[in-house]
C-alpha positions as CSV (number, residue, x, y, z in Angstrom):
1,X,98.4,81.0,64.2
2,X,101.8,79.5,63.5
3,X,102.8,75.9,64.3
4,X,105.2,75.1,67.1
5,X,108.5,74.9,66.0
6,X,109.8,72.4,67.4
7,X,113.5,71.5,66.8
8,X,114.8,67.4,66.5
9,X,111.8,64.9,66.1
10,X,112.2,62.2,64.4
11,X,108.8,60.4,65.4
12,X,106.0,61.2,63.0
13,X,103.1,61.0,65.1
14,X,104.2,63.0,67.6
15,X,104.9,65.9,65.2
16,X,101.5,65.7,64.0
17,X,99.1,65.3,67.1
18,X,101.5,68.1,68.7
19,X,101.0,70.3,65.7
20,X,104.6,70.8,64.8
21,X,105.6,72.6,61.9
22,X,106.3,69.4,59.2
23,X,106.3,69.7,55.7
24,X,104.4,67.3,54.0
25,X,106.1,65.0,53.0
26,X,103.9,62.1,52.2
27,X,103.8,61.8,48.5
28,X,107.1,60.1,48.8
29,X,104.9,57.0,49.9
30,X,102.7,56.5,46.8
31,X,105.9,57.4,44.8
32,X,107.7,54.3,46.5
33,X,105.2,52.2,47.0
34,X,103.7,52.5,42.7
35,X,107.9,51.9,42.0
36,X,107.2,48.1,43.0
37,X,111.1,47.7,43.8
38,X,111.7,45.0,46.1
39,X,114.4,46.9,48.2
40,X,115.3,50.2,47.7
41,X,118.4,52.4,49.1
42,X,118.1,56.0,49.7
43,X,121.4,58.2,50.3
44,X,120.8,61.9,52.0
45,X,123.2,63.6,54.1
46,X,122.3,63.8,57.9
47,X,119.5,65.7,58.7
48,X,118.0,65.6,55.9
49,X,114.1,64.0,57.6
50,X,115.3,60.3,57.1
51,X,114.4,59.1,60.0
52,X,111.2,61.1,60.3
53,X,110.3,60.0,56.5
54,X,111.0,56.3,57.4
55,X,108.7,56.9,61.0
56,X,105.5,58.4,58.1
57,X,106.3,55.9,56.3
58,X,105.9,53.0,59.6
59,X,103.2,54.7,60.5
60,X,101.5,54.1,57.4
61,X,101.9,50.7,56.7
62,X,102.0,49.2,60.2
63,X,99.6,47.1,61.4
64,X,100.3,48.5,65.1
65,X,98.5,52.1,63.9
66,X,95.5,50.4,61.6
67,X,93.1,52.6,62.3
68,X,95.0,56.0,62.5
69,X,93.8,57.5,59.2
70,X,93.5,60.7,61.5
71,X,98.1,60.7,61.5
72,X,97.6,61.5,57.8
73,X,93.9,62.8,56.9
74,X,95.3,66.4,56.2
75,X,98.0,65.6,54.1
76,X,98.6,64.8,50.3
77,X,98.3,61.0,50.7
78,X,94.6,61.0,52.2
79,X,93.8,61.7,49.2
80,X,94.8,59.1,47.4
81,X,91.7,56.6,47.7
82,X,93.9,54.0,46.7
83,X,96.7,54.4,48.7
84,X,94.0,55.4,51.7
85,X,93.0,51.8,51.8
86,X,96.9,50.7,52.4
87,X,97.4,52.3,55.8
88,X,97.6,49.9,58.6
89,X,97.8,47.0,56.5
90,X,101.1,45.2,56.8
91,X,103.3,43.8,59.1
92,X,106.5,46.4,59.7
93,X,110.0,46.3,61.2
94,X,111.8,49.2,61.7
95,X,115.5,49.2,62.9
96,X,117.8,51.9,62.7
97,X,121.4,51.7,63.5
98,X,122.0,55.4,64.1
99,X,123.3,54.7,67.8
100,X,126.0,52.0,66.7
101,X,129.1,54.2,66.7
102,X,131.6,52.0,68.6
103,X,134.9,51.9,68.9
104,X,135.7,48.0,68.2
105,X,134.0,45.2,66.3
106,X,133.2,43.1,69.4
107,X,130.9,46.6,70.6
108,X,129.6,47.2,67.3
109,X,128.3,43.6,67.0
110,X,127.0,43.9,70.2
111,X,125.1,47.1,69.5
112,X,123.5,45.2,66.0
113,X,122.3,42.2,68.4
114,X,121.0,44.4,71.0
115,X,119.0,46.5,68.5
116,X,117.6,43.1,67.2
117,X,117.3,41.2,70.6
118,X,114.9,44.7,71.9
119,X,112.5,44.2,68.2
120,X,112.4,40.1,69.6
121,X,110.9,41.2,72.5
122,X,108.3,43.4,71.0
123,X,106.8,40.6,69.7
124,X,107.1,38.2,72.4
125,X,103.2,37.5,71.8
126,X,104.5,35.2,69.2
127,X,105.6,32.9,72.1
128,X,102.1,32.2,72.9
129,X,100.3,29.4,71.2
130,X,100.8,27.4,68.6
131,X,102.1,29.6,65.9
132,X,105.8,28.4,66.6
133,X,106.5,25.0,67.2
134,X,108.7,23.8,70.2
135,X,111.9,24.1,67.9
136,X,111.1,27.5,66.6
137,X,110.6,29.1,70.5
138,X,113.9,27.9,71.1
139,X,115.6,29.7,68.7
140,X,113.5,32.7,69.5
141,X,114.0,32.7,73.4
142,X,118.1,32.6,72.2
143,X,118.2,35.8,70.3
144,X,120.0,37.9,72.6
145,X,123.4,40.4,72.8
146,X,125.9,37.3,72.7
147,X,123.8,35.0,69.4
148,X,125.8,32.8,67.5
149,X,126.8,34.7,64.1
150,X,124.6,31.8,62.3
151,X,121.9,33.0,64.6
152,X,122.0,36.6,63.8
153,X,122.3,36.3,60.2
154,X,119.1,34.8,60.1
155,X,117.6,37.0,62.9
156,X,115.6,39.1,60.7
157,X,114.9,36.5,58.3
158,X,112.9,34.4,61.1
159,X,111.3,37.0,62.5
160,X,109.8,38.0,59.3
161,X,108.7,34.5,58.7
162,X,106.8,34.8,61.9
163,X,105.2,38.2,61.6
164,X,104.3,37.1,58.2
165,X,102.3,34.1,59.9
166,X,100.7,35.8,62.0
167,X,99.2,38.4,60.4
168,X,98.8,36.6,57.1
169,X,100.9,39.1,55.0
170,X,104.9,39.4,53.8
171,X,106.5,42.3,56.2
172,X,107.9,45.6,55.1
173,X,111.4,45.9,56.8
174,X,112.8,49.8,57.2
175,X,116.3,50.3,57.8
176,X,117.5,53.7,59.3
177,X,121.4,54.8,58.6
178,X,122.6,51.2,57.7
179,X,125.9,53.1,57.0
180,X,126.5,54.6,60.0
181,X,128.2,51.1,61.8
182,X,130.5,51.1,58.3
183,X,131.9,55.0,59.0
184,X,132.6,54.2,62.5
185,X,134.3,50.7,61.4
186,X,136.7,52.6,59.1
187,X,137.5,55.2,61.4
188,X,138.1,52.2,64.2
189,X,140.3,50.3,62.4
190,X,138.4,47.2,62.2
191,X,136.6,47.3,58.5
192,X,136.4,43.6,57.4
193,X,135.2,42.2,60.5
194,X,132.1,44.5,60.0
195,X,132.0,44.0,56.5
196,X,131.8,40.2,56.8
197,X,129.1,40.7,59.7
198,X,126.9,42.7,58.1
199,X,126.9,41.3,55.0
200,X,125.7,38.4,56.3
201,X,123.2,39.9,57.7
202,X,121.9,42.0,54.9
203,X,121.9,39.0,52.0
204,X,119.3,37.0,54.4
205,X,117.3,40.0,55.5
206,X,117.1,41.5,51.7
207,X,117.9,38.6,49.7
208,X,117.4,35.4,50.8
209,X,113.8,36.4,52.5
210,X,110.7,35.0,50.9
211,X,108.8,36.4,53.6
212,X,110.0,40.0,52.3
213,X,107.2,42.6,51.2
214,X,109.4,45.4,50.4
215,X,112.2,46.8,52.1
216,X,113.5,50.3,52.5
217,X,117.3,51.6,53.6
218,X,117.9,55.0,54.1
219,X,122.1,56.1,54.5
220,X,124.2,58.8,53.6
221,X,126.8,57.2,51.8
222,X,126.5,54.3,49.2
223,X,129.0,51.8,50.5
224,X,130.2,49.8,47.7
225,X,128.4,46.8,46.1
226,X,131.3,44.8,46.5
227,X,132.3,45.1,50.1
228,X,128.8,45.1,51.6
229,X,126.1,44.3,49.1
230,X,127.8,41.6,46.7
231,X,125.2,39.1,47.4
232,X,122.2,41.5,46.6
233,X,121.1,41.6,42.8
234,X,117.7,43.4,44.3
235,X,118.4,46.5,45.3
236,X,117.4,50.0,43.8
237,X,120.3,52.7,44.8
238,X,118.9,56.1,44.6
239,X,122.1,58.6,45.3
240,X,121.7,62.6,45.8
241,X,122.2,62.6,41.7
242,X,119.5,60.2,40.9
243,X,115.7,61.5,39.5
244,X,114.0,59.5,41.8
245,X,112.3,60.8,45.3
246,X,114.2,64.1,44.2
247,X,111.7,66.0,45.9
248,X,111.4,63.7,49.0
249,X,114.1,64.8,51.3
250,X,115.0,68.0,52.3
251,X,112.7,71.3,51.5
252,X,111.5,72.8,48.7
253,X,112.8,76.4,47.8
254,X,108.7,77.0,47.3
255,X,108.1,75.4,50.6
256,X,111.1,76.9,52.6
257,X,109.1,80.2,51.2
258,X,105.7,79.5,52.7
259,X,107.5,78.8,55.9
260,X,109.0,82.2,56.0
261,X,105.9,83.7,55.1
262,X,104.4,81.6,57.8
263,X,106.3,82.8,60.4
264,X,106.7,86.5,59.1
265,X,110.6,86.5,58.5
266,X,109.8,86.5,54.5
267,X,112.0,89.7,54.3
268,X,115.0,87.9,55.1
269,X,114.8,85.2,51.9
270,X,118.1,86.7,50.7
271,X,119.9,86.0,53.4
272,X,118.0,82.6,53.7
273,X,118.8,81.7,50.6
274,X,122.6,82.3,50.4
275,X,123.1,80.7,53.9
276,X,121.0,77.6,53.4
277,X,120.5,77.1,49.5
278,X,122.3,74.7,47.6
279,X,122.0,71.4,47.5
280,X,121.0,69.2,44.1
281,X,119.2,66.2,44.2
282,X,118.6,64.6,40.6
283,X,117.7,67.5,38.7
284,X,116.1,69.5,41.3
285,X,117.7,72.2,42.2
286,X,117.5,75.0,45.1
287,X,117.2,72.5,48.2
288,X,117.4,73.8,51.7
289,X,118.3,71.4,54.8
290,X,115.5,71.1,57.1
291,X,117.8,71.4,60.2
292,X,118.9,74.7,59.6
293,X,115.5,75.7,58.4
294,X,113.6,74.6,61.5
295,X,116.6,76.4,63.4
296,X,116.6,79.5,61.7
297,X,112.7,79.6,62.3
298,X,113.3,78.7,66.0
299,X,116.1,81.3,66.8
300,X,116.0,83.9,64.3
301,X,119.5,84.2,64.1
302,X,122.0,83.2,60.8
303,X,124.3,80.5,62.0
304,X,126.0,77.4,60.5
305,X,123.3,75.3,62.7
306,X,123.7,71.9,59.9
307,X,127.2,72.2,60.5
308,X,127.8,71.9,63.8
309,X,125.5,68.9,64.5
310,X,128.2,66.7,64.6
311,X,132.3,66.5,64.9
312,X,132.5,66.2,60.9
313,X,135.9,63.9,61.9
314,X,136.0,61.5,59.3
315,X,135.9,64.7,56.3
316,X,138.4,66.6,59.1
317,X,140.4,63.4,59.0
318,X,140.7,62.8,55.8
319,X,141.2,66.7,54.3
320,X,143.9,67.3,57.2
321,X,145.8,63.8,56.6
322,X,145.5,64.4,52.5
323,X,148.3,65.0,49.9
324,X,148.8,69.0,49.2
325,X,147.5,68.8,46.5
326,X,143.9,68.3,48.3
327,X,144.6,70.8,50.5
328,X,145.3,72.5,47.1
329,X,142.0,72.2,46.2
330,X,140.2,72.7,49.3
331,X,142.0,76.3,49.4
332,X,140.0,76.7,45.8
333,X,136.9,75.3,46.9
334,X,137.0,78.0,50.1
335,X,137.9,80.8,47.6
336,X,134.9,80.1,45.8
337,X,136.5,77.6,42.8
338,X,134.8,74.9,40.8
339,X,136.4,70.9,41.2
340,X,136.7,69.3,38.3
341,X,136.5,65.6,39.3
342,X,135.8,62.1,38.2
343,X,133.1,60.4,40.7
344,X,131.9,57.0,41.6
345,X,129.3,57.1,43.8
346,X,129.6,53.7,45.4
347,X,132.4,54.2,48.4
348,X,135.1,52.3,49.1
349,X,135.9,53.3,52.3
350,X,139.6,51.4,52.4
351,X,140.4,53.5,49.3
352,X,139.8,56.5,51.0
353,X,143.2,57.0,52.5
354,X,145.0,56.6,49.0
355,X,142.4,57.8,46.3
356,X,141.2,61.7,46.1
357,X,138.0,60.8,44.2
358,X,136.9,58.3,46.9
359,X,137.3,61.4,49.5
360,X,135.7,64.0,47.1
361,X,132.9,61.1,46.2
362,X,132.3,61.0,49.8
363,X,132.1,64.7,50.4
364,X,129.7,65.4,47.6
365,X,127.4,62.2,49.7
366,X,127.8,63.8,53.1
367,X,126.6,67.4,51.4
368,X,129.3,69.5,51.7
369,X,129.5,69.3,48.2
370,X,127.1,70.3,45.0
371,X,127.0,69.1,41.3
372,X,127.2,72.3,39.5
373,X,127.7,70.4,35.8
374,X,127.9,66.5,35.5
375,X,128.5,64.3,32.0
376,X,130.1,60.7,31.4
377,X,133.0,60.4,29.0
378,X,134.2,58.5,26.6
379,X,135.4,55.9,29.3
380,X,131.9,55.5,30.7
381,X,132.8,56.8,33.8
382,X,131.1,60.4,35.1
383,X,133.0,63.7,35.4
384,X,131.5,66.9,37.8
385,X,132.1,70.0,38.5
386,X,131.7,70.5,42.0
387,X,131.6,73.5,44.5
388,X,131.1,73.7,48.5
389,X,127.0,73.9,48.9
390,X,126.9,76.8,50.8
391,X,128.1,79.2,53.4
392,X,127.1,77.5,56.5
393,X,129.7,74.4,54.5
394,X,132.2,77.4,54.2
395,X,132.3,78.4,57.4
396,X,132.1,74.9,58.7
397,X,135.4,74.3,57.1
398,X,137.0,77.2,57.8
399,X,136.2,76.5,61.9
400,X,137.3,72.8,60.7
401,X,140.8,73.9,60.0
402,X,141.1,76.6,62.4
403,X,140.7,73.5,65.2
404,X,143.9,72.3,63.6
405,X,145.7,74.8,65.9
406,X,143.8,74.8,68.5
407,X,146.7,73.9,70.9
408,X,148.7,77.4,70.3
409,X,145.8,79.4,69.0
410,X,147.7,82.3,70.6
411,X,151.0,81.8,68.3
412,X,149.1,81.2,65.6
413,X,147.2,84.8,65.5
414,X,150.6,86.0,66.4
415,X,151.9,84.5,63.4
416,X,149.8,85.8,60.9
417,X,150.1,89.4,62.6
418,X,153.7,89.3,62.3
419,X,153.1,87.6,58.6
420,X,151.2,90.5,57.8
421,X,153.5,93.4,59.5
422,X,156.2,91.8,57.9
423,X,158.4,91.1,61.5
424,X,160.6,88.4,60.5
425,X,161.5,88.2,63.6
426,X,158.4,87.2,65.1
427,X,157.1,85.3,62.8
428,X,160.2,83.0,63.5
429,X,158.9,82.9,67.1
430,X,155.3,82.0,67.0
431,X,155.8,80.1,63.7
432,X,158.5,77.2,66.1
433,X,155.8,77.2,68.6
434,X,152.6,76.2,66.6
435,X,155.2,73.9,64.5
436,X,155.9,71.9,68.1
437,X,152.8,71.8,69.5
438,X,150.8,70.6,66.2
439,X,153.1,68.8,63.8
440,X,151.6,65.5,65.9
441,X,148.8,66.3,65.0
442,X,149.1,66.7,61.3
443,X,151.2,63.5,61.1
444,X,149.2,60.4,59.8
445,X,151.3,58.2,62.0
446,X,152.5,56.3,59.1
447,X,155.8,56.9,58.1
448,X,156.1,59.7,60.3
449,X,159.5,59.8,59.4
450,X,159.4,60.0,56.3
451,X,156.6,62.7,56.0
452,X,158.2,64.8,58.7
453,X,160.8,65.2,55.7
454,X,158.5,65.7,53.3
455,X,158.0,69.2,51.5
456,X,154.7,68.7,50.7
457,X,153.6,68.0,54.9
458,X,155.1,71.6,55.1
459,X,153.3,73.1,52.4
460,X,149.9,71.3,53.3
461,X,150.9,72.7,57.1
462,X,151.5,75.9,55.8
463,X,148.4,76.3,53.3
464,X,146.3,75.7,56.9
465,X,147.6,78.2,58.4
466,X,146.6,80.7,56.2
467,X,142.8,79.5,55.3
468,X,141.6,82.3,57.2
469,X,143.2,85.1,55.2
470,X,140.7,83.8,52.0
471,X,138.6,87.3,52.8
472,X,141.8,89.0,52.7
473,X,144.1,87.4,49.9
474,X,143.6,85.6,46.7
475,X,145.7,82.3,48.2
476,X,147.4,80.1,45.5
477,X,149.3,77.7,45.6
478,X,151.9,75.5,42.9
479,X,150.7,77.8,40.4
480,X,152.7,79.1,37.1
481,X,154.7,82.0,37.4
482,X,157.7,83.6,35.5
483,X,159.8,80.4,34.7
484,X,158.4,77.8,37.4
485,X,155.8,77.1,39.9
486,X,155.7,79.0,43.1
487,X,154.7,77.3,46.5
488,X,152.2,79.5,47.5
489,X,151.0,83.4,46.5
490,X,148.6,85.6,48.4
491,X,147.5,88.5,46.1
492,X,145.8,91.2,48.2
493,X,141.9,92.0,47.3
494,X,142.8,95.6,48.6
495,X,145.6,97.9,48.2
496,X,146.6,98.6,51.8
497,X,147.9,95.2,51.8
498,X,151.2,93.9,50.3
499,X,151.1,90.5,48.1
500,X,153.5,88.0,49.7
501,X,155.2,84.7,47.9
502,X,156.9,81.9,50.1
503,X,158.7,79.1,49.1
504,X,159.5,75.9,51.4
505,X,162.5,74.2,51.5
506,X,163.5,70.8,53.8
507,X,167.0,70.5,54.6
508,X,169.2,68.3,52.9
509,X,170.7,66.2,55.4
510,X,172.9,63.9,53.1
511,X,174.6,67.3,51.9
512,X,174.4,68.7,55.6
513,X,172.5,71.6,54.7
514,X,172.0,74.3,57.6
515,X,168.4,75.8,58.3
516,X,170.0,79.5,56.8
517,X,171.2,77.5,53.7
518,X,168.1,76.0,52.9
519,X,166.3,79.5,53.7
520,X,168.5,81.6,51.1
521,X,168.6,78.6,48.5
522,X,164.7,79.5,48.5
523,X,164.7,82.8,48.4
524,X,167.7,82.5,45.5
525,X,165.1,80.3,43.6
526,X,161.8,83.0,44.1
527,X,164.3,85.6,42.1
528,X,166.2,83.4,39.5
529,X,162.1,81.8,38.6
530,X,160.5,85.3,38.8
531,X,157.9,84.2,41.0
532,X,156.5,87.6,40.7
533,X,156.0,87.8,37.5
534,X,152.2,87.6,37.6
535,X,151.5,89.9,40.7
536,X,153.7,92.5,38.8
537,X,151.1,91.5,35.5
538,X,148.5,92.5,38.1
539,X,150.0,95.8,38.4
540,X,150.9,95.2,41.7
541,X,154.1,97.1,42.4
542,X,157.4,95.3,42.9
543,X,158.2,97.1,46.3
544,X,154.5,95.9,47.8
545,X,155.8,91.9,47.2
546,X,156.7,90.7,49.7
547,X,159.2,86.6,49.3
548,X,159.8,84.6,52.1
549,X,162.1,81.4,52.3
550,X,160.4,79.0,55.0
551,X,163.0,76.2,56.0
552,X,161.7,73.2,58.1
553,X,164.5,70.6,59.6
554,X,161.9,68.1,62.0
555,X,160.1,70.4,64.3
556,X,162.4,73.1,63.4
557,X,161.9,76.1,61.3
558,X,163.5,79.1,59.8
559,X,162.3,82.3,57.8
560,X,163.6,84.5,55.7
C-alpha cells in the first residue's frame, strides 16, 4: 500500500511515525558528520527539504530524542553501526529564521531576539541549581525581545557554554534560512543595520565559540564573505555547483521514478520529466524539486506548483527594474536561449541594482536557473552557460511578467489583437491606456525623470508586452539587420502570421520634435537600415512585413 502523501512537513518525526511518503535522505548525516568541518553552509533553493533535512538531522544528534533509534531504524543510517551509536548523543540548537521577513530593522531585530528569547526558555531547567552562578542567572533571566546588542551577540555563545555544562559535551548549533532576514533587509531598504547585527551575531556563535561541536547553516543564497561573514575563517560553503552533499537535497531522477511507480502514475515520466527536471547540483544531474513532486503525486495534475509558493518579488523586482538589455536576455532565456555569463557565487546584494551578474548569480541560487557548461578563464574567474531549469520556471516567468499589466489587462489583450490585425488605429488606443496606468509601475523611482525619457524604459516596456507572443513569434530584439540594429523583430513560426519590425523613438524636446515627427523619423530609419533584410533572407515575403514607428513623449504615445 502506498504512503500518505502528505504535502508541507518540515518536522522529521512526524513524517515518519505518520508514515509519510519521505525519501531517504539520511546518508547526508554520515556524509557531514565523516567531513569533520567545524561549520558548514549549505545553499538550495526553497523547497528543496532544508528544513526537514536539518529536523533528521536534530533528531539524530539531540539529546532530547536519545533513545529513538526507532525515528531512523529503517533507513540507510541504521545501518551504520558507527554512526548508530551517535544518535541522541549531543547537545543541539536549532533556530531557523524562515519567519523573519520584516519590513524595518527595529522588527527584524526583534524577530532574531524573539526566536532566541523562546530557545532561552526551553531550557529554563538550567536556572535550577548550581550550574550557573548568581551572575550568570542574571544574564540569563535578561535575554528577552528588547536585549542590549552586547547581550544578543553573545546569546548563543552563553547558552552553548551552558548546554555544554550540563550535559558534558560541545553543542551542535543548526541554522535554518540564515539568509532569509538579509533578502528582506535589501528589499526594505535598511541593509547595513542588519548586516552589522547579524554579523555580530554570527562571529560569536560560529567563531568565537569554544563551546562549538559543529555547526550547520542551510540558505538559498551565499551572501558575501565580506558583508556578513568577514570575521569567519571556519566556514565550508557548499553552493548548488559544489560536489559535496550533491545528492542530499532535492530528489533523485531514480528516486522520483520509484515514486511514480509507487503510486502508479509511471506512464506519465515524460511529462514528469520535462515539467520538473532540471536542476544541477555539483555534477549530478537530472534533479527534481521535491515540492512539485510531492504535489504532482498528491493532485495528479501538471502545474507550476514550485513556482507559485511564493511572490518571487525580489527576481520580479529586479528583471522588471533592469536595463533592456536584461530584459534582452530574459526574452532569450523564455525562447529557449543559452546565457553566457560570468558568475560569482557569493552575493552582494547592494550590487544587485547596478551589476547583471549579481542578478543572474542570484537567479542561478534561487533555481530558476541551470549550469548547462561551466569553466574559469584565464582571469581566474568562472564563466557559464545558463538556461531557465524548466517549464514550471518558464511559465512562472511568463505569469511574472504578465502581472506587470495587471492594471489594464483588458487594453493589453486588445493591444496585441490590434498588433496582430494590424489596426493602427487601435493599437494607438489601448497602447495610451496600458502606457498610463503602468508606466509607475515600471519606473524605479530614481530618476524617474530622466528614465521616463529614456529609449531604452520604452523598449524594456515594450519587450514585456510582447513576452507572451514567444509561442507565436521568434522575438528579437537589438539585433543586426541590413545596415544597423533593429529595436525589436518578431518572425512568425507559422505562415498565417506576418513578421512585424518596430522601432522606438523619444521626442526630442530641445529640437521640439512632435509625436508624428518622431513616428516617421522611425519608420524613415527601418527603410534607409533595411531592417528587413533578414526576414526577407528567411524567405519571408516583403508584403507579409509588417514596420512600425512607436513614439513615446512622457505617458504619451504614438504609432505608425
Amino acid at each position: 500500500m502506498a504512503r500518505t502523501v502528505g504535502i508541507g512537513h518540515q518536522d522529521f518525526e512526524k513524517v515518519i511515525t505518520e508514515d509519510i511518503f519521505y525519501v531517504d535522505k539520511t546518508k547526508f548525516i554520515q556524509e557531514w558528520w565523516e567531513n569533520k568541518d567545524e561549520v558548514t553552509l549549505i545553499t538550495r533553493p526553497r523547497r528543496f527539504g532544508k528544513t526537514l533535512n536539518l529536523s533528521m538531522v536534530e533528531k539524530f544528534f539531540s539529546v532530547k530524542y536519545a533513545g529513538r533509534g526507532d525515528l531512523f531504524e529503517n533507513l540507510y543510517i541504521w545501518n551504520q553501526e558507527e554512526c548508530r551509536e551517535l544518535q541522541g548523543t549531543y547537545p543541539v540548537i536549532f533556530l531557523s529564521f524562515a519567519k523573519v521577513k520584516e519590513t524595518s530593522f527595529q522588527n527584524m531585530r526583534k524577530k532574531i531576539c524573539r526566536l532566541i528569547a523562546d530557545l532561552y526558555d526551553q531550557y529554563d531547567f538550567l536556572l535550577d541549581g548550581d550550574l550557573l552562578n548568581e551572575k550568570e542567572k542574571v544574564l540569563y533571566q535578561e535575554i528577552s525581545v528588547s536585549m542590549e546588542d552586547y547581550l544578543a551577540s553573545d546569546s548563543l555563545n552563553m547558552l552553548s557554554n551552558y548546554l555544554m555544562r550540563h550535559y558534558g559535551k560541545r553543542v551542535i548549533i543548526l541554522l535554518d534560512e540564515y539568509d532569509t532576514p538579509m533578502q528582506e533587509a535589501y528589499v526594505g531598504g535598511y541593509w547595513d543595520e542588519a548586516v552589522a547585527f547579524t554579523r555580530n551575531l554570527f562571529n560569536a556563535t560560529f567563531k568565537t565559540n569554544p563551546y562549538l561541536e559543529r555547526a550547520l547553516m542551510t540558505g538559498i543564497t551565499r551572501v558575501s564573505r565580506e558583508s556578513l561573514f568577514s570575521d569567519l575563517n571556519n566556514i565550508e560553503v557548499v553552493t548548488t555547483t559544489s560536489r559535496k552533499y550533491e545528492d542530499a537535497f532535492g530528489f533523485m531522477q531514480e528516486e522520483v521514478w520509484e515514486a511514480l511507480k509507487e503510486y502508479e502514475v509511471y506512464k506519465e515520466w515524460e511529462n514528469v520529466r520535462d515539467w520538473y527536471d532540471g536542476f544541477i547540483f555539483g555534477r549530478k544531474r537530472d534533479i527534481y524539486n521535491p515540492w512539485s513532486i510531492i504535489n504532482y503525486l498528491n493532485k495528479r495534475v501538471f502545474a507550476a506548483y514550485w513556482a507559485n509558493t511564493s511572490s518571487n518579488s525580489l527576481a520580479g523586482k529586479l528583471i522588471r527594474e533592469g536595463s533592456v538589455e536584461l530584459k534582452v536576455t530574459m526574452e532569450d532565456l523564455l525562447a529557449g536561449g543559452t546565457l553566457h555569463a560570468r558568475i560569482d557565487e557569493q552575493i552582494v546584494y547592494n550590487q544587485l541594482s547596478g551589476n547583471e551578474n549579481a542578478i543572474w548569480s542570484l537567479l542561478l541560487a534561487s533555481g530558476y536557473l541551470r549550469v548547462e557548461t561551466c569553466e574559469i578563464n584565464e582571469e581566474d574567474e568562472w564563466e557559464y552557460d545558463l538556461k531557465l531549469t524548466n517549464k514550471e520556471v518558464i511559465i512562472m516567468f511568463k505569469k511574472m511578467v504578465g502581472s506587470w499589466f495587471d492594471g489594464s489587462i483588458s487594453a493589453y489583450n486588445a493591444f496585441i489583437k490590434a498588433l496582430l490585425l494590424g489596426d493602427v488605429e487601435a493599437m494607438n488606443a489601448y497602447m495610451n491606456e496600458i502606457a498610463f496606468t503602468t508606466f509607475s509601475y515600471f519606473d524605479t523611482g530614481k530618476g524617474s525623470s530622466e528614465l521616463m525619457k529614456s529609449e531604452k524604459f520604452y523598449h524594456g516596456f515594450v519587450l514585456g508586452l510582447m513576452v507572451n507572443l514567444a509561442g507565436r513569434y521568434k522575438i528579437t530584439s537589438n539585433r543586426e539587420s541590413g545596415f544597423g540594429r533593429y529595436d525589436v523583430m518578431l518572425e512568425p513560426l507559422k505562415e498565417r502570421d506576418d513578421a512585424i519590425i518596430i522601432e522606438f523613438k523619444v521626442c526630442r524636446s530641445a529640437k521640439k520634435q512632435t509625436l508624428e515627427e518622431a513616428v516617421r523619423e522611425a519608420l524613415e530609419q527601418i527603410e534607409e537600415k533595411n531592417y528587413a533584410a533578414s526576414l526577407i533572407a528567411a524567405k519571408i515575403a516583403p508584403e507579409r512585413i509588417k514596420k512600425y514607428g512607436f513614439a513615446f513623449e512622457g505617458k504619451k504615445v504614438l504609432i505608425g
